[in-house]
Structure formats: structure tokens, C-alpha cells
C-alpha positions as CSV (number, residue, x, y, z in Angstrom):
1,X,-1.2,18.5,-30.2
2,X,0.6,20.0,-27.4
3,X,-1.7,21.2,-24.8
4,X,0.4,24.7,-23.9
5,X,0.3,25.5,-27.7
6,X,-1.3,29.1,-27.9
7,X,-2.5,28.3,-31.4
8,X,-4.9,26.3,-29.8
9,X,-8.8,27.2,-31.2
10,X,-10.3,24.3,-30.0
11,X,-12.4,26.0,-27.3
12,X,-12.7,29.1,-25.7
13,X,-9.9,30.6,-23.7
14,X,-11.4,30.1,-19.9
15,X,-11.6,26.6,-21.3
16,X,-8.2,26.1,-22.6
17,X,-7.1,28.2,-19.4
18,X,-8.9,25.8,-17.1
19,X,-7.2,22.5,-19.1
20,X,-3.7,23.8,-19.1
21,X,-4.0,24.7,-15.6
22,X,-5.1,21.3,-14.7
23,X,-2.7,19.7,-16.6
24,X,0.6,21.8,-15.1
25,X,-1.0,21.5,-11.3
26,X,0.7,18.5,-9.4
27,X,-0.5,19.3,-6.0
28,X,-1.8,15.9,-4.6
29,X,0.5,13.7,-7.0
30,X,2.9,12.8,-4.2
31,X,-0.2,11.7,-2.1
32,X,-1.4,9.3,-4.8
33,X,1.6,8.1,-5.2
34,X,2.0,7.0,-1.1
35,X,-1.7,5.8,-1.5
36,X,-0.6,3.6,-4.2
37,X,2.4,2.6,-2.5
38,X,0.2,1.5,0.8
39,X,-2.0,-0.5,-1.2
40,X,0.6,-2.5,-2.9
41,X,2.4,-3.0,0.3
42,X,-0.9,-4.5,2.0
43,X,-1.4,-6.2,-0.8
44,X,1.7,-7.7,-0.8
45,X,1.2,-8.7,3.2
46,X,-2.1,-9.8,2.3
47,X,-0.5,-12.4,-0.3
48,X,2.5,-13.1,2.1
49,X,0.3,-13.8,5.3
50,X,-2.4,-15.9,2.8
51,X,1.1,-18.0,1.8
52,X,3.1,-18.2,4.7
53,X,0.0,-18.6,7.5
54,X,-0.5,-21.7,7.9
55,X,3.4,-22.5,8.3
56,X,4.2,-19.6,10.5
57,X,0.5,-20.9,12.8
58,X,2.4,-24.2,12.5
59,X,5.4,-23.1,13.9
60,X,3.9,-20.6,16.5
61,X,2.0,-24.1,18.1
62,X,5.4,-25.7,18.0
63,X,7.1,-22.9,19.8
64,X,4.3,-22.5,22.4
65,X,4.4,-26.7,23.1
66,X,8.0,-26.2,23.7
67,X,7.4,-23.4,26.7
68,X,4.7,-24.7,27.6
69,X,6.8,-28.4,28.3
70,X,9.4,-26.0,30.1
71,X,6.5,-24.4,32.2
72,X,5.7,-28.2,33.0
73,X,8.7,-29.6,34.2
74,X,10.0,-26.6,36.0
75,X,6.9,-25.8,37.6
76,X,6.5,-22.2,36.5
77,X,2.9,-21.6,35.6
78,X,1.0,-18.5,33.2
């Protein structure tokens, strides 16, 4: 059954009115569709940082030895 179809008697006109007009509006569709987009992407971090962490914390502490054994032998200090 198409929706715009004036041989529509399945309620009264303000009714079918109100349904068609909801149906045709698409004011707010492109902000559900960032929404949407946001979540996945933080998702997608959330999945990344849960896989990657503990390698990335790994190589962070290797990094930060490395300066800090430069710091030591040249003097400099934090």
C-alpha cells in the first residue's frame, strides 16, 4: 500500500495528513546519520585501544627507558 495513495480510507484525513507528512519530513536524518557515524567511530577506537593497549603501553615504557637513559648519561634532568 503506498502511503501517498489518495484512495487511502484507512483513517481520517488529519490522520493520513499527519502520517504522510511524517513520512516525507527528513529534517534531522542527516543528524542521525553523524550520530551514528560517531558511535561507530568510538566504537571502533574503543575496540582498537582495548586491542592494541597493552602493546602501544609496552612500547610507550620502552620509549620513555630510552630518554630516560639519554637524560642519565648526559646529565640533562626533567
Amino acid at each position: 500500500m503506498n502511503i501517498t495513495d489518495s484512495n487511502n480510507t484507512s483513517g481520517s484525513p488529519a490522520t493520513d495528513s499527519l502520517v504522510v507528512r511524517f513520512v516525507r519530513d527528513t529534517r534531522g536524518a542527516n543528524l542521525v546519520e553523524y550520530i551514528m557515524l560517531v558511535g561507530l567511530i568510538a566504537i571502533l577506537c574503543i575496540v582498537a585501544f582495548r586491542q592494541f593497549g597493552d602493546v602501544v603501553e609496552k612500547k610507550i615504557g620502552q620509549e620513555k627507558s630510552a630518554i630516560d637513559a639519554i637524560n642519565a648519561t648526559t646529565g640533562g634532568g626533567g
